[in-house]
C-alpha positions in Angstrom: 0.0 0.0 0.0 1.8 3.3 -1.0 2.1 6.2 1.5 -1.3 8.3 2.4 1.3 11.2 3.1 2.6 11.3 -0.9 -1.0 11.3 -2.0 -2.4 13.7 -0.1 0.3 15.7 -1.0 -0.2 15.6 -4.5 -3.9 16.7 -4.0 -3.4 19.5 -1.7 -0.7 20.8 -4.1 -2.7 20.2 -7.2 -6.0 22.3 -5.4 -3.1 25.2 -4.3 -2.2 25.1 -8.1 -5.7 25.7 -8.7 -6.0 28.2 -6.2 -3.2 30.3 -7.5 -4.2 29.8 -11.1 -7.6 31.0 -10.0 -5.8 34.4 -8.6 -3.7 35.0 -11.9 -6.8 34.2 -14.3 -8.4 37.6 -11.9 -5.5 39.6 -11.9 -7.6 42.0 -13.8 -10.5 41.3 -12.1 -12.3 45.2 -10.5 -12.7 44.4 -6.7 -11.5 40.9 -7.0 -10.0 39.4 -3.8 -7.0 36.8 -3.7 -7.4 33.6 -2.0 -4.7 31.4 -0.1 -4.8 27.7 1.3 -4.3 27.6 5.0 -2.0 24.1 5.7 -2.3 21.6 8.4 -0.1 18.6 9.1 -2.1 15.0 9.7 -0.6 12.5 12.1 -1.9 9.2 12.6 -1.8 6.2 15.2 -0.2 2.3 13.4 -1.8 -0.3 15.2 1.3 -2.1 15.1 3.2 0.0 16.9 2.9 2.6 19.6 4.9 5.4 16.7 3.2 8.3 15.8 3.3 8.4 11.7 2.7 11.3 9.7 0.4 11.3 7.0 1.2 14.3 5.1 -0.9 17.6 5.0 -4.2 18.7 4.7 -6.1 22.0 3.6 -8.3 23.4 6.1 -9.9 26.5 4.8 -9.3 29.1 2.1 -8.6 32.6 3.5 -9.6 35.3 1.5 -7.5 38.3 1.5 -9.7 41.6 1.3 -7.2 44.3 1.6 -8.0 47.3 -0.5 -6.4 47.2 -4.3 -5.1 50.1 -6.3 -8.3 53.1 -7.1 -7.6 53.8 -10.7 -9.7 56.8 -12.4 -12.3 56.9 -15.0 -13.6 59.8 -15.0 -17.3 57.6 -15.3 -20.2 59.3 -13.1 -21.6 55.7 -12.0 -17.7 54.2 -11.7 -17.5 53.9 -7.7 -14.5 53.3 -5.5 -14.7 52.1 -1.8 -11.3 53.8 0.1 -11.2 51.3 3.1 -14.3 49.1 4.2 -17.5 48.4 2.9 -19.2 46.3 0.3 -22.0 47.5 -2.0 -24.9 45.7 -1.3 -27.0 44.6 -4.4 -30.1 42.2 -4.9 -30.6 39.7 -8.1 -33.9 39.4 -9.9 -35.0 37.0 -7.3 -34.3 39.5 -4.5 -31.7 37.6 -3.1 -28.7 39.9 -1.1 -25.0 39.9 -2.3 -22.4 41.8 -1.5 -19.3 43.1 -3.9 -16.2 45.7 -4.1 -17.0 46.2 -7.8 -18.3 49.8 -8.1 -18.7 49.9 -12.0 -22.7 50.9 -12.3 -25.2 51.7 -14.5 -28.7 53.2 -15.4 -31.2 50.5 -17.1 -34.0 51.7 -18.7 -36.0 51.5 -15.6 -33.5 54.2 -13.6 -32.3 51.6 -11.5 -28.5 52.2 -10.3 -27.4 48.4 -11.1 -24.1 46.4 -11.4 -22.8 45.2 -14.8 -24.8 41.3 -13.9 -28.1 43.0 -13.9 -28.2 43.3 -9.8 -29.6 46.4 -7.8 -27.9 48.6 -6.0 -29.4 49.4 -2.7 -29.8 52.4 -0.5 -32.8 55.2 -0.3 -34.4 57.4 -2.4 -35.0 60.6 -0.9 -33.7 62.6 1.9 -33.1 61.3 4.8 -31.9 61.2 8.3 -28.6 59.6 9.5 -30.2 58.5 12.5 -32.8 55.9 10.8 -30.2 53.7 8.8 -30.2 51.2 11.5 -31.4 48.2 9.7 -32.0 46.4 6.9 -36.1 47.4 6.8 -34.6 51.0 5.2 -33.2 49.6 2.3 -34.2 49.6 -1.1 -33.5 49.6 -4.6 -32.6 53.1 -5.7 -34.4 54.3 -8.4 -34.2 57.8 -10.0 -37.1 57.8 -11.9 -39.1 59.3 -9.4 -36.7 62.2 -9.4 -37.0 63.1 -12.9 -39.6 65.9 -12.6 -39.3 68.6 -9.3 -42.2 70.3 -9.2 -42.9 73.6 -8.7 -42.3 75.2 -5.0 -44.3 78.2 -3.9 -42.2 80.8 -1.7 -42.6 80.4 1.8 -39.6 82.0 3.1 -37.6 84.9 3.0 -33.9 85.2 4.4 -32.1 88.6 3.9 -29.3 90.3 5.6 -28.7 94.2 5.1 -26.5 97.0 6.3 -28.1 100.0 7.0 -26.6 103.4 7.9 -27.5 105.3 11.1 -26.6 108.0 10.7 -28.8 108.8 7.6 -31.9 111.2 9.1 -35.2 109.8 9.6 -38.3 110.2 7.3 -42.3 110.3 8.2 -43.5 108.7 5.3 -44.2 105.1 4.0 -42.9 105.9 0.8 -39.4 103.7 0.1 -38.3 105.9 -2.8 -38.7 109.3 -0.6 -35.5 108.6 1.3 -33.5 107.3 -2.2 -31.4 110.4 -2.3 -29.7 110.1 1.6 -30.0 106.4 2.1 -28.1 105.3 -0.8 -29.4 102.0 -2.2 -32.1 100.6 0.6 -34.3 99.2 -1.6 -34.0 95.4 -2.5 -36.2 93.8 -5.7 -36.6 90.1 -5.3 -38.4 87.2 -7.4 -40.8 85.2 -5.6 -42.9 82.0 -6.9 -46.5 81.9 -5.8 -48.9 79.2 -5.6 -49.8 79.2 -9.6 -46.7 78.4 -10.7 -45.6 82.1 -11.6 -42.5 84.2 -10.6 -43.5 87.8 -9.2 -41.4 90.4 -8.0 -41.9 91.8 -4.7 -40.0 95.4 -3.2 -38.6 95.1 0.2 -37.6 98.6 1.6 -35.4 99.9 4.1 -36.5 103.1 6.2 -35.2 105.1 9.1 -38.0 105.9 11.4 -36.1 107.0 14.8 -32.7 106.5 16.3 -32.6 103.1 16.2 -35.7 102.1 14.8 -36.0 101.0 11.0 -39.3 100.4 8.7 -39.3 97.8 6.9 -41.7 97.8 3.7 -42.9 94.5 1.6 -44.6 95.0 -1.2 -45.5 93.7 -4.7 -44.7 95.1 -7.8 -47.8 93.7 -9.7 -48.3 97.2 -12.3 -51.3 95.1 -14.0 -53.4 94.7 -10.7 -52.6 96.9 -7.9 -56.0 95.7 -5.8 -55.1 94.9 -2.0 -56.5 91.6 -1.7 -54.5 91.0 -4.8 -51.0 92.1 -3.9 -48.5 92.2 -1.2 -48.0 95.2 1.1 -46.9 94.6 4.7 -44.5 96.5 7.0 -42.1 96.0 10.0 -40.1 97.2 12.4 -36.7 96.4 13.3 -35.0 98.0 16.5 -31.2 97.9 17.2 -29.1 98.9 20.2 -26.8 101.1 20.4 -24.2 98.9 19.2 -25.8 98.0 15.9 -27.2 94.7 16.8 -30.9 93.4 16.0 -32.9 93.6 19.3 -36.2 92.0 17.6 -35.2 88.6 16.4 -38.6 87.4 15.9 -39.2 86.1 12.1 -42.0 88.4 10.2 -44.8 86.9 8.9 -45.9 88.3 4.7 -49.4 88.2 4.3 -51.9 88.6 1.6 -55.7 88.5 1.3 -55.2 86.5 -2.0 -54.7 82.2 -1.5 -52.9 82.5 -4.7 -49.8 83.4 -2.1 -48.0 81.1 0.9 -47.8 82.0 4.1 -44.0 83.9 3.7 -41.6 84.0 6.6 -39.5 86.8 6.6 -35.8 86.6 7.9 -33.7 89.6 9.1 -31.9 88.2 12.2 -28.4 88.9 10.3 -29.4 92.9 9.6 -27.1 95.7 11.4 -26.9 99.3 12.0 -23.5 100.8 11.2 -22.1 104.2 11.2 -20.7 105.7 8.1 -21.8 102.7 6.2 -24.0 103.0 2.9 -27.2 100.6 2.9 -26.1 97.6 1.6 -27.2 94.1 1.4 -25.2 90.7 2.3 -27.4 87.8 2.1 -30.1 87.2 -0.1 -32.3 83.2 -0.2 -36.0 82.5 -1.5 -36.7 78.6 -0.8 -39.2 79.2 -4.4 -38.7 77.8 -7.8 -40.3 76.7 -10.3 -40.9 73.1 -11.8 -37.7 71.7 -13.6 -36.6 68.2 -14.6 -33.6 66.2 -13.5 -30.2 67.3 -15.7 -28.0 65.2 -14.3 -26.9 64.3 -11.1 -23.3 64.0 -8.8 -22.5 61.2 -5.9 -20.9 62.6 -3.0 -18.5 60.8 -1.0 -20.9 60.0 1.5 -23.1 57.9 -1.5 -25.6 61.0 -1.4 -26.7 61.9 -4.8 -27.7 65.3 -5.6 -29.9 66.1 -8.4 -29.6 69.0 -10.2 -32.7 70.1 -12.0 -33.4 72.6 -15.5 -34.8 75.2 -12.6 -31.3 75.7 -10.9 -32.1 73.7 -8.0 -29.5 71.0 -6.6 -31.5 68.6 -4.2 -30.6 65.5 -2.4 -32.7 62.4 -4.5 -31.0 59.2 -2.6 -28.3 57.6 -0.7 -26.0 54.6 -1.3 -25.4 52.8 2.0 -22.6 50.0 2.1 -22.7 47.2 4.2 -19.4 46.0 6.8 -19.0 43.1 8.1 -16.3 42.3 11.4 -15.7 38.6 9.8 -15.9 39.1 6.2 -13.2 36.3 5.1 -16.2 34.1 6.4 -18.1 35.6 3.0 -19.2 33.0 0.6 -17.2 33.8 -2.8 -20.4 33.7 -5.6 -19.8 33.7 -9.5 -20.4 37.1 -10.4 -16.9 38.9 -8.5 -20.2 39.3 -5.0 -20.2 37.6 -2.3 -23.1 36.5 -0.1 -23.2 36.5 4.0 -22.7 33.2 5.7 -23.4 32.5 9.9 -20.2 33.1 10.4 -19.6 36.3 8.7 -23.0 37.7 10.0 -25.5 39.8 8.1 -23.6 42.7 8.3 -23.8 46.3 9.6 -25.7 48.9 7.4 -24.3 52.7 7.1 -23.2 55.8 5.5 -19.7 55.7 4.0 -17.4 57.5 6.2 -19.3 57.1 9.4 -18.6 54.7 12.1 -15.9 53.3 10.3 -17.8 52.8 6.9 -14.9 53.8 4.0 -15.7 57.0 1.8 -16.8 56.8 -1.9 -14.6 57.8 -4.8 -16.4 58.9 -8.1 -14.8 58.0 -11.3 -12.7 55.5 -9.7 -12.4 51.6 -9.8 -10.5 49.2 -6.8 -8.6 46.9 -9.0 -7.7 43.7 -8.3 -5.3 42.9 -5.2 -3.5 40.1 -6.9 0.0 40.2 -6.5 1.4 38.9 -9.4 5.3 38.4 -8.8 3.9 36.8 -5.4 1.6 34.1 -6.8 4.1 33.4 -10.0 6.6 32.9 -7.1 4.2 30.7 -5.4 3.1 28.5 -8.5 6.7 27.5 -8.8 7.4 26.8 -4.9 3.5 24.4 -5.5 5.1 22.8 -8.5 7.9 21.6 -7.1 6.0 20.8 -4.4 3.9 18.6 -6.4 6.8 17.3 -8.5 8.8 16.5 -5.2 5.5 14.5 -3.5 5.3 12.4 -7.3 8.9 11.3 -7.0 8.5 10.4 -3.4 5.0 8.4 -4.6 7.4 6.6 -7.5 10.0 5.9 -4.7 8.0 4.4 -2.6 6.1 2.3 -5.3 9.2 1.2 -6.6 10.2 0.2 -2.9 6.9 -2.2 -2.7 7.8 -4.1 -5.6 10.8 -5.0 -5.0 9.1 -6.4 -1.7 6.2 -8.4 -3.3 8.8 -9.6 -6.0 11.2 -11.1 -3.2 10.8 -14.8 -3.3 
């Protein structure tokens, strides 16, 4: 009977030789992960003697080695590098869960972000909150279709911030272009988007009333109809110290008899009183637009994706969120360059990339493979030999039992 220990090393040998062929053939594989055999010696007991023989060696497991590869560019909006941990999690037509390193996406003609086999990326599709990605009931595949029209807003606030001059003299009338000539420029035209879809232009004035005290005038510029309960014409007043700061902080309410209009909040917390200063403004926001469709759209590193729409808007319309696990060389390796979650590796932790030790995105990059070729050539030739070496032994020791069983 020839030696247990020469066979199995010619099998163990012939599966590392398989192993390492397996790494070369993905050398160019995106996100692809080497493998290595893990050894163990087998000893056994003879019944004839007390002796301890050795048998030869064994492979236990196959370690996979997920440390990052090289982040090449490609300047592709869906091409999506992971710098440190984290796996993409994407489903199959059948909904089942895999996991993968390969960032190279696409849109089908559905808008569903998917992978290059057809799966879906996961994540959400509108804002969101940090604090609710917690588990795996948030997911889902992320779709922009629903983000390809953004319709219309109606203004509903007003932030502005303006530099007025004290020491300007006061006026006693309502009118904003009586105090034109000594206030400089304190009058402020701004667009706003009412509730049928239209921009109007509305006049916000700036008026000294006494030491300290300022009018403030809102009204619309509507020359076609100039009826009250069809306009816009409210007024303020703002009170400073005598060190220029805003004593009323309270946020001014712009009403109008007409429904056509939203209830406008008006925001001056950020206006001062200066000496020697001409009226200025700083700051000027409107939270109104009008309806636009989706031009395109960036990924941040964080896997948000911001839309930016026809109408000059940029708003969040999804997030990516990548999966970690603590024991992912217990991943199951699937056809496909995915993985899927075993017992032991868990079912993973959910969560934006680069929070709580998720790894950030990078956008128009690729991981490559982390082959190392000049390490696994090295090691085909040490498993050849090997495997050459355990075949002479196995001739040996054939050669050895028939000279025995041809001794007469």
């Amino acid at each position: 009977m020839t030696s247990t220990g020469a066979i199995n090393g010619l099998l163990i040998n012939d599966n590392y030789i398989k192993i390492i062929s397996n790494n070369i053939a993905n050398a160019s594989t995106i996100g692809y992960k080497s493998s290595q055999p893990v050894f163990f010696d087998i000893f056994s007991h003879s019944i004839y003697s007390n002796s301890i023989q050795g048998s030869g060696a064994g492979i236990s497991h196959i370690i996979q080695n997920f440390n990052n590869g090289m982040l090449i560019e490609t300047n592709r909006d869906l091409d999506l590098g992971i710098i440190k941990d984290g796996f993409f999690r994407v489903l199959d037509a059948r909904g089942h869960v895999y996991y993968t390193r390969n960032g190279q996406f696409l849109l089908d003609k559905n808008k569903n972000i998917i992978n290059m086999q057809g799966m879906y990326l996961t994540g959400q599709n509108k804002s969101f909150s940090k604090n609710t990605f917690n588990n795996l009931s948030n997911l889902e595949v992320i779709n922009l279709r629903h983000a390809d029209i953004l319709q219309a807003k109606p203004t509903s606030s007003i932030t502005l911030s303006a530099i007025l001059n004290s020491n300007i003299n006061s006026v006693t009338t309502d009118d904003p272009q009586n105090n034109l000539s000594e206030s400089g420029n304190n009058i402020r035209k701004i667009i706003i988007y009412n509730k049928d879809e239209k921009p109007e232009e509305i006049t916000i004035s700036f008026n000294k009333k006494d030491e300290h005290t300022w009018k403030v005038h809102v009204k619309s510029n509507n020359e076609k109809d100039t009826s009250t309960e069809n306009s816009i014409d409210n007024s303020f007043e703002l009170q400073f110290n005598s060190d220029g700061e805003l004593i009323s902080h309270e946020l001014f309410k712009i009403r109008s008899q007409n429904a056509k209009y939203e209830n406008i909040t008006l925001n001056l917390t950020d206006t001062v009183e200066q000496s020697n200063s001409d009226n200025s403004f700083k700051e000027f926001y409107q939270n109104g637009y009008l309806e636009g469709s989706l031009k395109t759209f960036n990924i941040l590193s964080n896997g948000e994706i911001i839309g930016r729409y026809s109408n000059e808007q940029t708003l969040p319309i999804g997030q990516i969120l990548l999966s970690k696990f603590i024991n992912p060389e217990k991943l199951r390796p699937e056809s496909g360059n995915v993985w899927s979650a075993t017992e032991e590796s868990g079912e993973g932790d959910i969560g934006i990339a680069g929070n709580s030790g998720f790894g950030l995105l990078e956008k128009g990059t690729l991981e490559t493979s982390n082959v190392d070729l000049n390490k696994e050539l090295i090691n085909m030739i040490v498993a050849q030999r090997n495997y050459q070496s355990n075949a002479q032994s196995f001739k040996t020791e054939d050669k050895i039992i028939n000279t025995l069983i041809n001794l007469r």
